[in-house]
ZADONU-25420 format. One record per residue (C-alpha): residue in one letter; x, y, z. Coordinates in Angstrom, 1 decimal, m for minus. Example, Ala and Ser with C-alpha at 12.3 -4.5 7.8 and 13.67 -1.06 7.14 Angstrom:
BEGIN
<residu A; east 12.3; north m4.5; up 7.8> .
<residu S; east 13.7; north m1.1; up 7.1> .
//
This chain:
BEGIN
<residu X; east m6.2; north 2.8; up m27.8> .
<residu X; east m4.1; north m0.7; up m28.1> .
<residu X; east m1.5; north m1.0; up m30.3> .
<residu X; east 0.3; north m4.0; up m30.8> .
<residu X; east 3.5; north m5.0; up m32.5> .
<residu X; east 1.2; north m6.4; up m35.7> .
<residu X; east m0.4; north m3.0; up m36.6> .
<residu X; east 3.3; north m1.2; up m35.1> .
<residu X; east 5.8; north m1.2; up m37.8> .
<residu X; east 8.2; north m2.0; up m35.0> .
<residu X; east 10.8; north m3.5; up m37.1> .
<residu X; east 11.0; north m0.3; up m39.5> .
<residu X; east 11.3; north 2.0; up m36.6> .
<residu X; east 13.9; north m0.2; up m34.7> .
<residu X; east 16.2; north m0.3; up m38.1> .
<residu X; east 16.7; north 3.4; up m37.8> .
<residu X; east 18.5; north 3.2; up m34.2> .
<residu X; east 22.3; north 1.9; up m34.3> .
<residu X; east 22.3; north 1.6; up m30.6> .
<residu X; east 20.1; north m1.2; up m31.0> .
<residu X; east 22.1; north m3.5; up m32.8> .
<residu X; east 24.7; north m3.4; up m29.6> .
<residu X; east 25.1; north m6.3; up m27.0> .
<residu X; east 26.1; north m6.8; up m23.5> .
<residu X; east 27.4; north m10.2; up m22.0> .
<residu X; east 26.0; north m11.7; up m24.9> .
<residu X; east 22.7; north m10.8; up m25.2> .
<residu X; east 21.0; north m7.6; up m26.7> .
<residu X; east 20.5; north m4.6; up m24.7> .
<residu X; east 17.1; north m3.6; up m23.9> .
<residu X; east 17.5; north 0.4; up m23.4> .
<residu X; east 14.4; north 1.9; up m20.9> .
<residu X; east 16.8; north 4.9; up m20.3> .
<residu X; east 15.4; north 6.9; up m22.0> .
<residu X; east 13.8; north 9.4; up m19.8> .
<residu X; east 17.6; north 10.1; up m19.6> .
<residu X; east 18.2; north 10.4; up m22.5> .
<residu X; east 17.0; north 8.6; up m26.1> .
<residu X; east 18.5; north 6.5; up m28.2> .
<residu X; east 19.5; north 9.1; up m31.5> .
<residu X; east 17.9; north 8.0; up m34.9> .
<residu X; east 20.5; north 7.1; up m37.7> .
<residu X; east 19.5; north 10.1; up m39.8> .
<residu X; east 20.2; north 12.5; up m36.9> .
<residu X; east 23.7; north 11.2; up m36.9> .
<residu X; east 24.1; north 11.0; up m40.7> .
<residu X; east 23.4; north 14.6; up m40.6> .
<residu X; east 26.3; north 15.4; up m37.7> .
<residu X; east 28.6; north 13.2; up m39.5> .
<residu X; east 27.8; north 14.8; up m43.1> .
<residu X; east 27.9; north 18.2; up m41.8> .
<residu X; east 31.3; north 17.5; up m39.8> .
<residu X; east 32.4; north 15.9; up m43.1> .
<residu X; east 31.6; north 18.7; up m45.2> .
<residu X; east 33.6; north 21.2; up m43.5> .
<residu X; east 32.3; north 23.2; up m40.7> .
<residu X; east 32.4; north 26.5; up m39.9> .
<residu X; east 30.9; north 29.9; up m38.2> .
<residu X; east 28.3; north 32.2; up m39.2> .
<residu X; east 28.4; north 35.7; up m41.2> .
<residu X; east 31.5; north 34.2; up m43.7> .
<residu X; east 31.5; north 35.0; up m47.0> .
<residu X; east 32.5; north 31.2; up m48.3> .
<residu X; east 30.0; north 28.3; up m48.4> .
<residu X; east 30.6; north 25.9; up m45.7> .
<residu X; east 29.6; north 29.2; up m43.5> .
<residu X; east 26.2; north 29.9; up m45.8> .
<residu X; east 25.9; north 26.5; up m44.9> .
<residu X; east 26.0; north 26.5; up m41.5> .
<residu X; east 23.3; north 29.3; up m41.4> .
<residu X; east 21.3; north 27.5; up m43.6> .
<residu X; east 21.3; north 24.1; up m41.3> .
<residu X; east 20.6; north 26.5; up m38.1> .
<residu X; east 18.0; north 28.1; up m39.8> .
<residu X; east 16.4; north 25.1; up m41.3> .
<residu X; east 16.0; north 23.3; up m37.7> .
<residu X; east 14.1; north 26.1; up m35.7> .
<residu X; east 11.9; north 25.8; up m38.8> .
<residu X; east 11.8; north 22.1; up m37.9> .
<residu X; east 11.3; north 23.1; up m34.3> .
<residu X; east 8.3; north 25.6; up m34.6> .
<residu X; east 7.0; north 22.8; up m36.5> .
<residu X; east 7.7; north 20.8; up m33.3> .
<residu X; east 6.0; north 23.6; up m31.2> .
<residu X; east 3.8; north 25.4; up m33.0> .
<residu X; east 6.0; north 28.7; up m32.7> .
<residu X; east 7.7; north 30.7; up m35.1> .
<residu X; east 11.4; north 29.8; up m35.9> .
<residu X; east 12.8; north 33.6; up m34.9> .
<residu X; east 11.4; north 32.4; up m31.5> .
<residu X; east 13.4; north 30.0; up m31.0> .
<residu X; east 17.1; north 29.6; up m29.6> .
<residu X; east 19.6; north 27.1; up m29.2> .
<residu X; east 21.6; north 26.6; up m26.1> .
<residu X; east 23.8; north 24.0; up m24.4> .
<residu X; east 20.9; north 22.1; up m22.4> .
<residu X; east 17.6; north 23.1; up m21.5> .
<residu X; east 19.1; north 24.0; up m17.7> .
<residu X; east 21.8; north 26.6; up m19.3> .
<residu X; east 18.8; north 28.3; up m20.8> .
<residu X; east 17.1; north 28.5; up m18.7> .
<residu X; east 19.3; north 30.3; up m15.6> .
<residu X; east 19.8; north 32.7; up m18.9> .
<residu X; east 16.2; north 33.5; up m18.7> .
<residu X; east 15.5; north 33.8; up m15.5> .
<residu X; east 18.7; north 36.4; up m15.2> .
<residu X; east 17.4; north 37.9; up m17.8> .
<residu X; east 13.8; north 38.3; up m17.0> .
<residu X; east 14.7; north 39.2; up m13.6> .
<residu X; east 16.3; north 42.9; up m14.5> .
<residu X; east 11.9; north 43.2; up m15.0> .
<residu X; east 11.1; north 42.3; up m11.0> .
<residu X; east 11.1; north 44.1; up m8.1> .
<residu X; east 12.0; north 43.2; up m4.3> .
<residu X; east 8.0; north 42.3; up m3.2> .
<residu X; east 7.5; north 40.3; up m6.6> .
<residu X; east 6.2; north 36.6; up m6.8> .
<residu X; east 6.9; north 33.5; up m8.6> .
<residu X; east 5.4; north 30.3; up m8.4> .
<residu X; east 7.4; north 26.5; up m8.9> .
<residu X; east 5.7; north 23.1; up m8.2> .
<residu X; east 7.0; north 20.2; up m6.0> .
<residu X; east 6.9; north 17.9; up m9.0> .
<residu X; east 9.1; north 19.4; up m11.4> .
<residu X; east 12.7; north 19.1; up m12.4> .
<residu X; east 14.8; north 20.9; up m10.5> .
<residu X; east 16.0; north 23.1; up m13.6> .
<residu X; east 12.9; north 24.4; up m13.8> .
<residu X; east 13.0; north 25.2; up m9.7> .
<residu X; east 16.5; north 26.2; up m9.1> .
<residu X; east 16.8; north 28.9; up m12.0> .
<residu X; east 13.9; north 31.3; up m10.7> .
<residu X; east 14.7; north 30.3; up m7.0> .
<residu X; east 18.5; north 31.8; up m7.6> .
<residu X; east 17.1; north 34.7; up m9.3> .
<residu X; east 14.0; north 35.3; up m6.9> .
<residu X; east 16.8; north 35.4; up m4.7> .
<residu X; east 19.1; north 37.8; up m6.1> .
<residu X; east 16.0; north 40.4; up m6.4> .
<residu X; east 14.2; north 39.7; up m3.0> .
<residu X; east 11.6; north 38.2; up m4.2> .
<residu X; east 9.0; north 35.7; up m2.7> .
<residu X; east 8.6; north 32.6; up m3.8> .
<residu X; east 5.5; north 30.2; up m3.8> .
<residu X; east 4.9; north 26.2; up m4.1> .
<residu X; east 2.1; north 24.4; up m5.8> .
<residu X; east 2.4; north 21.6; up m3.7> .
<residu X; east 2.1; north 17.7; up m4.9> .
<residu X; east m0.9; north 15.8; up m3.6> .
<residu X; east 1.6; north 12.8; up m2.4> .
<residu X; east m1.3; north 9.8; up m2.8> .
<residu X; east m2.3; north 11.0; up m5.7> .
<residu X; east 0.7; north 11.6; up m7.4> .
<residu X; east m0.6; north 14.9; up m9.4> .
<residu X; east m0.1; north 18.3; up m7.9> .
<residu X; east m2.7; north 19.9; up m5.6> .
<residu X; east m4.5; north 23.3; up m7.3> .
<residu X; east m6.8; north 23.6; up m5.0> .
<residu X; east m5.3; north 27.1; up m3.5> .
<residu X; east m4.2; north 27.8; up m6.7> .
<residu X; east m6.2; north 31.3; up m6.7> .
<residu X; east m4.2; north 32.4; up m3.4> .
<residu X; east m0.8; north 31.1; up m4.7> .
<residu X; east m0.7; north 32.7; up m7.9> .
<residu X; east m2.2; north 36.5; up m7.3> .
<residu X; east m1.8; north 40.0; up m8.3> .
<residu X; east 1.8; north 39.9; up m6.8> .
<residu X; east 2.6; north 36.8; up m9.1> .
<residu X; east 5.8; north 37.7; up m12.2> .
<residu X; east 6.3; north 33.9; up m13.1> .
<residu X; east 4.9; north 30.8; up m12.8> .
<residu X; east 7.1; north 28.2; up m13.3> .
<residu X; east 6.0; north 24.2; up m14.4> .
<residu X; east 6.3; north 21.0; up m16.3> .
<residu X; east 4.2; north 19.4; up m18.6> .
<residu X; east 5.0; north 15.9; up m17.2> .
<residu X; east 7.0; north 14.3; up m14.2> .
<residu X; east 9.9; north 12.9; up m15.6> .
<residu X; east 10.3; north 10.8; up m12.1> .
<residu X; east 6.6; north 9.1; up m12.3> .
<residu X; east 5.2; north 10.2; up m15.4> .
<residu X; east 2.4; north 12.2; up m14.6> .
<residu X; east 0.9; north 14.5; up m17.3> .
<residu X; east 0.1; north 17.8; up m15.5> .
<residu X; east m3.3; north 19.5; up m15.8> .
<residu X; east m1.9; north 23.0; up m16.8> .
<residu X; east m4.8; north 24.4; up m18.5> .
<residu X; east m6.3; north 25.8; up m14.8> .
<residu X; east m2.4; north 27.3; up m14.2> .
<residu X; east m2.2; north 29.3; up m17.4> .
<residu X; east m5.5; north 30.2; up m16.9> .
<residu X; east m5.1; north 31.8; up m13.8> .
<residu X; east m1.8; north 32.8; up m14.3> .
<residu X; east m3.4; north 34.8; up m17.5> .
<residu X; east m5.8; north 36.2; up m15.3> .
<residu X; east m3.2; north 38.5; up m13.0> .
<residu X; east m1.2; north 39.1; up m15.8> .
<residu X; east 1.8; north 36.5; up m14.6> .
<residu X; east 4.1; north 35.0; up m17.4> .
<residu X; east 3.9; north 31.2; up m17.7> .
<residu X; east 7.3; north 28.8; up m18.4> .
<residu X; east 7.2; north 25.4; up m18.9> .
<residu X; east 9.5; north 22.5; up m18.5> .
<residu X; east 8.5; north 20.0; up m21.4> .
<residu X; east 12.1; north 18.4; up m21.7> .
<residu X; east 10.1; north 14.7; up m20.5> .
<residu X; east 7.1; north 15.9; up m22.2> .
<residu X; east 8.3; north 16.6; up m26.1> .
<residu X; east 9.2; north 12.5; up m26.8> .
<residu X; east 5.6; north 12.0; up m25.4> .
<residu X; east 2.6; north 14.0; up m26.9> .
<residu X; east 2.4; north 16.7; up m29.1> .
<residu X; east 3.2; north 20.0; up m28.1> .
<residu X; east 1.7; north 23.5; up m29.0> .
<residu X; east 2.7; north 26.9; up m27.2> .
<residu X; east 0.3; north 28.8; up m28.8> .
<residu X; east m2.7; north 26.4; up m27.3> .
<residu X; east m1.5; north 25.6; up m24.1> .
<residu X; east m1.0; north 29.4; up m23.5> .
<residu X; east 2.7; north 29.0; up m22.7> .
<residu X; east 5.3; north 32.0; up m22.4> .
<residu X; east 8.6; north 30.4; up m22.4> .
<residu X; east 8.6; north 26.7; up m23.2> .
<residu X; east 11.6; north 24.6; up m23.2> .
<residu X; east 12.7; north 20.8; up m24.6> .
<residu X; east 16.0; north 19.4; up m25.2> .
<residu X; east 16.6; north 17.4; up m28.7> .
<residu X; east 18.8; north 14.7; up m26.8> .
<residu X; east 15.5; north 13.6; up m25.4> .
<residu X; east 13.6; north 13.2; up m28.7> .
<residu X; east 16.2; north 11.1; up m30.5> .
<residu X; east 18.7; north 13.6; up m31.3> .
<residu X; east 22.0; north 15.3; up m30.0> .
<residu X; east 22.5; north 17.1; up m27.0> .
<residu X; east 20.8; north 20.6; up m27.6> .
<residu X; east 19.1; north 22.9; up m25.3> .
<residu X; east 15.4; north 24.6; up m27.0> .
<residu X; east 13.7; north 27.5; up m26.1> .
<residu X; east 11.1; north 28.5; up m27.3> .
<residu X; east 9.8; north 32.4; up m26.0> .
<residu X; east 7.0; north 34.5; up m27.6> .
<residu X; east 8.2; north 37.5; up m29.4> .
<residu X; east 7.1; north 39.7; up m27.0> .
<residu X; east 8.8; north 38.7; up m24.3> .
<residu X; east 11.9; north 37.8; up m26.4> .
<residu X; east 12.0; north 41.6; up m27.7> .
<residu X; east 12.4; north 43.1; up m24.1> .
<residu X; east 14.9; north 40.4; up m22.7> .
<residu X; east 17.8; north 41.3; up m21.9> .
<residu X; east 20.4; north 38.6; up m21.2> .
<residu X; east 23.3; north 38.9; up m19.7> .
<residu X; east 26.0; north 38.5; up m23.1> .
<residu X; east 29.5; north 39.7; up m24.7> .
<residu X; east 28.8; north 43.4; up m26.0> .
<residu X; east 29.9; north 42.5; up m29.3> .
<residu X; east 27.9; north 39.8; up m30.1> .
<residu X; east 24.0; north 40.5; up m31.3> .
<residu X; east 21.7; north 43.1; up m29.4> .
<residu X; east 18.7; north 40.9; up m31.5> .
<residu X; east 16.5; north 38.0; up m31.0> .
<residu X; east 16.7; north 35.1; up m31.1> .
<residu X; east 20.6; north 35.2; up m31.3> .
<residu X; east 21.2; north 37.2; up m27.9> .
<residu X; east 20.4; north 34.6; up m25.8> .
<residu X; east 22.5; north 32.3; up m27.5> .
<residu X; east 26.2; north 32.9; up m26.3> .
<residu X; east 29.1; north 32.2; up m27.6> .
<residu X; east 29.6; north 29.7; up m30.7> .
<residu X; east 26.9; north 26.9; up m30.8> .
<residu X; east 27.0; north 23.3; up m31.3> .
<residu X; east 26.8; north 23.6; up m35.1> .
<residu X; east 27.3; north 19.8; up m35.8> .
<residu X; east 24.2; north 19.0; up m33.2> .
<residu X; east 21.8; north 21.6; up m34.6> .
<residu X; east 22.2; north 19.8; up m38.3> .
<residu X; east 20.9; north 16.7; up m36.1> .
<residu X; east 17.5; north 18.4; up m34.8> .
<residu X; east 15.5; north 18.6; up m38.0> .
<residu X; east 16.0; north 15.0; up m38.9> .
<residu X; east 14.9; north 13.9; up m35.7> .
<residu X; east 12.0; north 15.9; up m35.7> .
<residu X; east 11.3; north 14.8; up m39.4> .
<residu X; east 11.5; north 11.0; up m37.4> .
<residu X; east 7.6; north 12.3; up m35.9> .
<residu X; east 6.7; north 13.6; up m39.0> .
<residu X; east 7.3; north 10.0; up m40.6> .
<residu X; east 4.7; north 8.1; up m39.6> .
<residu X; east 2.0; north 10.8; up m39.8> .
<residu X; east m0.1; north 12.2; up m42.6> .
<residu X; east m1.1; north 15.8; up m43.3> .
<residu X; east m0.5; north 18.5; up m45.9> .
<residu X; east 2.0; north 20.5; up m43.5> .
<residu X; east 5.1; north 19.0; up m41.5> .
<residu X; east 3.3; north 20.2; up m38.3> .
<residu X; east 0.1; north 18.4; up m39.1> .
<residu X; east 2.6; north 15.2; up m39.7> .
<residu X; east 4.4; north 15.8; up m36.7> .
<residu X; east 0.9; north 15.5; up m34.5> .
<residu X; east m0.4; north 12.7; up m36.4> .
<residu X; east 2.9; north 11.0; up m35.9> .
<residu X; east 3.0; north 11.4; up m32.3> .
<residu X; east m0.4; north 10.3; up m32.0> .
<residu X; east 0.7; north 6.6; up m33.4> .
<residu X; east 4.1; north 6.5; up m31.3> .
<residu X; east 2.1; north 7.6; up m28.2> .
<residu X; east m0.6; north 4.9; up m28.7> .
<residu X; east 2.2; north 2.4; up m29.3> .
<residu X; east 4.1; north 3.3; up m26.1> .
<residu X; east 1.3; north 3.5; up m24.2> .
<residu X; east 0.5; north 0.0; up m24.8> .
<residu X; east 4.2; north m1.1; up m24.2> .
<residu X; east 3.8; north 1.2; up m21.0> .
<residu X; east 0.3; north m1.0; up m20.1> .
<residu X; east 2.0; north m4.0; up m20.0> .
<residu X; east 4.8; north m3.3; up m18.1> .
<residu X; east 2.4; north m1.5; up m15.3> .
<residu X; east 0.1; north m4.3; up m15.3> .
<residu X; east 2.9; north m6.4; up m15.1> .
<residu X; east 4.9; north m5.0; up m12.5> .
<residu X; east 1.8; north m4.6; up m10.5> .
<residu X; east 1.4; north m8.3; up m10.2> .
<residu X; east 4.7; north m8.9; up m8.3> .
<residu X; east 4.3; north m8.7; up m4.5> .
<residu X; east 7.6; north m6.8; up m3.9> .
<residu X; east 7.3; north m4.4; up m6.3> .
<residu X; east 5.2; north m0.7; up m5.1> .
<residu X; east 4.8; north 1.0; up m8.2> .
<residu X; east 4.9; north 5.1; up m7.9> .
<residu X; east 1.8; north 6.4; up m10.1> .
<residu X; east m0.9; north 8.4; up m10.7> .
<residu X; east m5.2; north 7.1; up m11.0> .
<residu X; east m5.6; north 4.8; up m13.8> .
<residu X; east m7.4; north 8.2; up m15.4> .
<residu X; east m4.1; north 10.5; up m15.0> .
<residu X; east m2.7; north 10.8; up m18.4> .
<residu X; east 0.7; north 9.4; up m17.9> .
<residu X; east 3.7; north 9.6; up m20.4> .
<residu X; east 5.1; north 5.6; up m20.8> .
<residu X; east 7.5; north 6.2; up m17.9> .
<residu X; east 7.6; north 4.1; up m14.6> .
<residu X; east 8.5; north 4.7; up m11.6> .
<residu X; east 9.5; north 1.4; up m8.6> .
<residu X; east 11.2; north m0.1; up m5.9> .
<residu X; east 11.3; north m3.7; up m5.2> .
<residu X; east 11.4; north m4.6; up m1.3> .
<residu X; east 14.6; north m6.0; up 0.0> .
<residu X; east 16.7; north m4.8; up m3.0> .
<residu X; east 18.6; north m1.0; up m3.3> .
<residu X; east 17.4; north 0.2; up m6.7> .
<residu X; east 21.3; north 0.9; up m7.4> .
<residu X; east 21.4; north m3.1; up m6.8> .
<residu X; east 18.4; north m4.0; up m8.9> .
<residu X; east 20.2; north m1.7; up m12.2> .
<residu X; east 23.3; north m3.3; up m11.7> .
<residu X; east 21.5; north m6.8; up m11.6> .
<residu X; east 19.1; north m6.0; up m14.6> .
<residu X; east 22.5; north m4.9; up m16.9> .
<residu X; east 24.7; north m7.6; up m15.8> .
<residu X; east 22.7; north m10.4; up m15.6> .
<residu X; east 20.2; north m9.5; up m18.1> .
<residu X; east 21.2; north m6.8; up m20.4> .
<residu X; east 18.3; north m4.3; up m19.6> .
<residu X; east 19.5; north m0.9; up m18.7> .
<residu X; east 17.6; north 0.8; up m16.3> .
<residu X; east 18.5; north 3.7; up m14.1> .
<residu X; east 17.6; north 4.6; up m10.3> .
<residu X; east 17.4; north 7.7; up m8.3> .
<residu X; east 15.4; north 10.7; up m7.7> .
<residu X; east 16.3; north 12.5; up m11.3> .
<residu X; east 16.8; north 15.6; up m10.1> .
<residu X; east 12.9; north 15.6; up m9.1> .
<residu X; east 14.7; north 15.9; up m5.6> .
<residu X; east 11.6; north 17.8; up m4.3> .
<residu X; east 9.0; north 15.3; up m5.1> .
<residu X; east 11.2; north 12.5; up m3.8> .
<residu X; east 12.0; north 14.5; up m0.8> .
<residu X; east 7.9; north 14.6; up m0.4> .
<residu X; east 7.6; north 10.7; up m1.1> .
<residu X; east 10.1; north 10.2; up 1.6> .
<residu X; east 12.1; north 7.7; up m0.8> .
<residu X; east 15.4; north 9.4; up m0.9> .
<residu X; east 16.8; north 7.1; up 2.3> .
<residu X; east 15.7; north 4.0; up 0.2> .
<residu X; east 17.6; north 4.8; up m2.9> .
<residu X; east 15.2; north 6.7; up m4.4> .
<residu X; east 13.4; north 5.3; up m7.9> .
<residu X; east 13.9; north 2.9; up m10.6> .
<residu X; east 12.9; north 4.2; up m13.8> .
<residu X; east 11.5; north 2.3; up m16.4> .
<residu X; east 11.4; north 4.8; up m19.9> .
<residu X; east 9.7; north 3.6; up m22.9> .
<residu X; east 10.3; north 4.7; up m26.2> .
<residu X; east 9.1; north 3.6; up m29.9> .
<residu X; east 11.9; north 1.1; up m30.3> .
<residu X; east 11.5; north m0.9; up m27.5> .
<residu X; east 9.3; north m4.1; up m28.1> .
<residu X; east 6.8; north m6.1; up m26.3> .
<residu X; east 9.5; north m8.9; up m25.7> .
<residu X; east 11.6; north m6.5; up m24.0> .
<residu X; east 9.1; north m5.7; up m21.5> .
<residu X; east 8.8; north m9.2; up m21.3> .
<residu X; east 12.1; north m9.4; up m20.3> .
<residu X; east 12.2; north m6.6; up m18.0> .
<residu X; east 9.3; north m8.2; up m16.1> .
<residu X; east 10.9; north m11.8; up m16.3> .
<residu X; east 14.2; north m10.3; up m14.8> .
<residu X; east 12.0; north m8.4; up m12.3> .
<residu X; east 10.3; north m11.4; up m10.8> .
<residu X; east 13.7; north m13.5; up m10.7> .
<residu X; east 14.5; north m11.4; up m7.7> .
//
C-alpha cells in the first residue's frame, strides 16, 4: 500500500519531534539515523523533564515522589505488554538491550550442560551472538550457525532440521537485519525449535519501530527491544515468559529481590527514562483505532509502516537508478523494514557521511553496525563497510529527495 504525504498527516507527526526544528550550516537536518537511534517524541521528554522536575526518587519509600516512581515503572511495562502482547510482570528494564541480554544468557546457562547446543544466525546483531557465544563457552557447549544466503540477502533454512536438533537449549535470532533490512522468516525457526523442545530469543531492537510485534504469536521465549529505538530514551526491554522468568536465576546483590521481574534488573534503574517509555509507545497508539491500547498500537503501526514503506520505495527506486550506487537488499518480495543499505563506487562511505552532513545537512551513518558477521560474509568490511539510510515517520518525501539529489552530485 502507497501512502503519500496528502493522506500522511506528516506535518502533525513532525511537530511532535524537537530535533526537527534543528539546523546545520544553514539548512535543516534531514535525520536517516535512525536505525541508530530515533529521534525522541516531545511527550517522551515532557515526561523525563516532569518526572525530574517533580522530585525523583527510589522504590519501597513511604513518601510520594517514591509511590510515584513505582507507579511510572509500573505504568510503562503496562505500556510495553501493550507493545508486545506480554504481561507487564514479564517484563524488565535494563541499561540496553545488550546488558540484558549477557544477564540472560548467564543466567539461563546455570540450566546447560557441557554437550548442549545453541543456535545464532549470520545476520544478526552481534548482541544477540556474542551473549550466548560467551556463555556457550563458559559451559562447553557447542555452538551452531544458520547461515546467510549472501545473494539473497535472507538467511538459508534449508538444514534447518540438522542445525537445530534434540541437542539444541537456545536458539538465538532477529526479527530484522538492522544492516540491510531484511524481515526474517521465523515462523519455520520457532517451529522447529518448538519441536525439540529448544527455547527461542529474539533480537527485535531494529524490528519494534517497524511492524507490530506479538510474543505470544510468533512463539517467542525471550524477546528483547530497546525504547531509544522507538522514539524514546535509552532503555533496555525484555520481555521473558513466566515460565522461564520463574526458574532464572541471574547473577545479582543478595539483598536485592529473589522475584520476578525485579531480579534481573540490578541495581537502581533509569527512573527518569522509564517515565519516557509509555508516552512513546502511546505515539503508536495515536494514529490507530481500536477499543484496547494494544489494538491502537497495531493499527497505528500499520499506517506508519505503510507510510515508511513508501518513503523507503522511493529512496530504493531512486538510488537504484544511479550507476555508482550497489544497493545491499533482499527480492523485491522480502518484507523489508524502510532501512537501506549502499556504497557508492569511488567514494569511502565514511567520505560520503561526512559529504552528505557537511554539504548537505543529511545525516547518515556508515559501517557494518555491529552486523560484523554478515559484513564479514558480504566481504564489505575492507571497503568501509555500509551506508545506512533509516527511515522513520518524520522524515518527508522532500528529504529523500534530497538525499537522492546529494547522492547523484557525487
Amino acid at each position: 500500500m502507497k501512502v503519500t504525504e496528502t493522506e500522511f498527516p506528516i506535518q502533525a507527526v513532525r511537530e511532535q519531534f524537537p530535533a526537527l526544528k534543528r539546523t546545520y550550516h544553514g539548512k535543516s537536518v534531514a535525520y536517516f539515523d535512525g536505525p541508530g537511534g530515533s529521534q525522541v517524541v516531545k511527550s517522551a521528554i515532557d515526561a523525563i523533564a516532569s518526572y525530574m522536575e517533580r522530585g525523583g526518587a527510589n522504590l519501597h519509600g513511604s513518601f510520594p515522589s517514591s509511590w510515584e516512581t513505582e507507579e511510572t515503572i509500573a505504568g510503562s511495562k503496562e505500556a510495553v505488554a501493550d507493545l508486545l502482547n506480554v504481561q507487564p510482570n514479564e517484563v524488565a528494564f535494563g541499561a540496553n538491550m545488550t546488558t540484558l541480554t549477557i544477564a540472560i544468557a548467564n543466567a539461563l546457562g546455570k540450566q546447560f550442560k557441557a554437550g548442549d547446543e545453541i543456535v545464532v544466525t549470520e545476520m544478526d546483531h552481534r548482541a544477540n551472538v556474542d551473549p550466548w557465544l560467551m556463555m556457550a563457552q563458559d559451559r562447553g557447549m557447542n555452538v551452531r550457525w544458520i547461515p546467510v544466503d549472501t545473494d539473497a540477502l535472507t538467511l538459508d533454512l534449508q538444514g534447518l532440521d540438522e542445525l537445530i536438533n534434540d541437542k539444541t537449549k537456545l536458539v538465538a535470532v532477529g526479527l530484522a537485519s538492522n544492516a540491510v533490512g531484511t524481515i526474517v522468516d521465523i515462523e519455520p525457526i520457532v517451529q522447529r525449535a518448538k519441536k525439540v523442545g529448544a527455547l527461542v530469543a529474539a533480537d527485535a531492537v531494529h524490528a519494534a519501530p517497524h511492524m507490530a510485534l506479538d510474543r505470544e504469536l510468533q512463539g517467542i521465549d525471550i524477546l528483547l527491544c530497546s525504547a531509544y529505538k522507538f522514539f524514546g530514551p535509552h532503555v533496555g526491554i525484555a520481555a521473558i515468559r513466566e515460565s522461564i522468568f520463574k526458574e532464572l536465576k541471574p547473577y545479582k546483590l543478595v539483598p536485592s529481590p529473589d522475584y520476578y521481574p525485579d531480579k534481573l534488573e540490578t541495581g537502581t534503574q533509569n527512573h527518569e527514562g522509564i517515565a519516557g517509555i509509555r508516552p512513546a509507545i502511546e505515539f503508536f497508539a495515536s494514529f490507530g483505532k481500536g477499543d484496547t491500547r494494544r489494538s491502537r498500537i497495531v493499527n497505528g503501526m500499520e499506517h506508519l509502516e505503510a507510510y515508511e514503506n513508501s518513503l523507503a520505495k522511493r529512496l530504493r527506486d531512486g538510488l537504484r537508478g544511479l550507476e555508482k550506487v550497489t544497493l545491499f537488499e533482499a527480492a523485491a518480495e522480502v518484507p523489508k523494514t524502510p532501512t537501506i543499505a549502499f556504497q557508492v563506487a569511488g567514494t569511502e562511505p565514511a567520505e560520503v557521511c561526512k559529504i552528505m552532513a557537511e554539504e548537505h545537512s543529511i545525516f547518515l551513518a556508515s559501517g557494518h553496525f555491529y552486523a560484523s558477521t554478515l559484513a564479514e560474509r558480504l566481504d564489505i568490511n575492507k571497503s568501509g563497510g555500509w551506508i545506512r539510510a533509516g527511515l522513520a515517520p518524520y522524515n518527508t518525501e522532500e528529504e529523500v529527495d534530497r538525499l537522492l539529489s546529494a547522492v547523484a552530485a557525487l
